[in-house]
N, C-alpha and C positions, 0 to 999 in steps of 0.2 A: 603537535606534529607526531604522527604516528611514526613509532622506531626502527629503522630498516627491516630489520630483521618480523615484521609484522607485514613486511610489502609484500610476500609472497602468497598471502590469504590462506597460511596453512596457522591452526592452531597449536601452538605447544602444549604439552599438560601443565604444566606451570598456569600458563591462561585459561585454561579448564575451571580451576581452581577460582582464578580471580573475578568469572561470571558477578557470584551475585556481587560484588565490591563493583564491579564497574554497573553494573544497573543501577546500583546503588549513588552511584555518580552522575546518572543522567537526572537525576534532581538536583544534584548542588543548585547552589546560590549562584555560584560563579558560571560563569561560560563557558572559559575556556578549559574549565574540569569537566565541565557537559559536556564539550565537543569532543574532547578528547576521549573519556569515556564511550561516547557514541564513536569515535573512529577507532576504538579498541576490541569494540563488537562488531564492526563492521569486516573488519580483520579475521575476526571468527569464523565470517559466514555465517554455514548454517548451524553448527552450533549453538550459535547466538541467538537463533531464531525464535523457538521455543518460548523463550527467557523477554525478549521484547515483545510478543504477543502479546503476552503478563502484562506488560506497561503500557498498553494500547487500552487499555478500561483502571489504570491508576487516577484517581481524581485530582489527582495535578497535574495542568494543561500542559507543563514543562516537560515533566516525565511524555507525556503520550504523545507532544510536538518530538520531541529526539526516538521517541521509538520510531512513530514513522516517518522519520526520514532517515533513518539507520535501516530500517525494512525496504524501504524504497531504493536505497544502495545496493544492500544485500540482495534485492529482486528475486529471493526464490520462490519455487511458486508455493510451497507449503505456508504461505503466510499471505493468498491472495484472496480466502475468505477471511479473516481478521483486518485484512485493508478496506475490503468493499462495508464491514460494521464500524472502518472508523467514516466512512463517507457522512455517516451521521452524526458523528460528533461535533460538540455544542460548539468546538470553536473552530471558527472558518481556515485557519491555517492548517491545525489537523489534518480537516476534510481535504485538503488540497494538496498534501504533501501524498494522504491515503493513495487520491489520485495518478498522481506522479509516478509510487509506487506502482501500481496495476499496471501502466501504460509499460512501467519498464518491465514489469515480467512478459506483458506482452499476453501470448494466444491463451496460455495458462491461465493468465488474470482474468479474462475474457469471461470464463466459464461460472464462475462464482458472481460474478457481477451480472451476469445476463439471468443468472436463476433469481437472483434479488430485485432485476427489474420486473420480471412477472409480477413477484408476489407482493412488491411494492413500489410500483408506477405513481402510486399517489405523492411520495415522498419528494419535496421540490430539492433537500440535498443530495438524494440520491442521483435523482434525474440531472444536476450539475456536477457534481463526479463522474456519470456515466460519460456527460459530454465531454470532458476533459481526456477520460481515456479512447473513448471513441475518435476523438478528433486527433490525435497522436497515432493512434494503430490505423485510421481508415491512410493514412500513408503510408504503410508499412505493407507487408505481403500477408496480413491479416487484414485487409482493408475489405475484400468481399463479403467479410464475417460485420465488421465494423459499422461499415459504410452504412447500409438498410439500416440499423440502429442508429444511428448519429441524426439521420433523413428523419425521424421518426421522433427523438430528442428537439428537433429542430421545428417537428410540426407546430399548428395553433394551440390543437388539444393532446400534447404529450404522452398527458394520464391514460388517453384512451390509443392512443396509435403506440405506444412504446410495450407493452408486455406480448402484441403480436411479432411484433419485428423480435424481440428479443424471443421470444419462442423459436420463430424462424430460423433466426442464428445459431442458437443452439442444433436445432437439426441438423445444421448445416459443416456440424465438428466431425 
């Protein structure tokens, strides 16, 4: 349980300090020191941001699962290209929380993820992450941006119809 005095999402310097100690906790053994750890950076904001990037290419799936879902809380957008490079990671939870992340920054996340569908349409977990935040924003009032990309995710041959759509969209910012 994060401490009242952390509900405000303002950092003390006291908690400045404690950064690497609480990364450091998103590996425990235990959970409920991960979680908490992870709701102590969340608390941070953007501060925190920075610092869980790091832990997003750590090779423990534990570490890089609490980063992004600490990032995906956090939603800022300076952490929307480091979300769209975990869509490819090795483990499908990652990829999915990366996802979740994106959709919650929203139009921001957009940008960074649509320049990765150009250059890599081939990639089948990129293309199921896009779908995930595409399908989340084309309901939103980014959905004009979204929508042609989600239609285009959803065709036969993906590989070949999604880096025009995703061009598109872009122009379209």
């Amino acid at each position: 349980m994060v401490e009242a005095h952390h509900s405000s999402n303002v950092a003390t310097r006291e908690e400045f300090c404690d950064v690497p100690e609480l990364v450091l906790g998103l590996s425990s053994h235990n959970g409920v020191e991960r979680q908490s750890a992870r709701e102590h950076l969340v608390s941070m904001g953007g501060p925190a941001v920075p610092h869980l990037i790091k832990c997003l290419s750590d090779p423990r799936r534990r570490v890089r699962w609490e980063a992004a879902k600490a990032l995906g809380e956090i939603a800022h957008p300076i952490s929307a290209t480091a979300l769209v490079g975990a869509l490819e990671d090795k483990d499908g939870d990652v990829r999915w929380l990366a996802a979740v992340g994106l959709a919650a920054i929203g139009r921001e996340g957009l940008r960074p993820l649509l320049a990765a569908l150009i250059e890599h349409s081939d990639s089948d977990w990129l293309r199921e992450g896009a779908h995930h935040v595409c399908h989340d924003l084309a309901k939103s009032a980014d959905g004009r941006i979204a929508k042609p990309v989600l239609d285009a995710l959803n065709a036969e041959e993906p590989e070949l119809t999604v880096p025009g759509a995703a061009y598109s969209a872009l122009a379209a910012f």
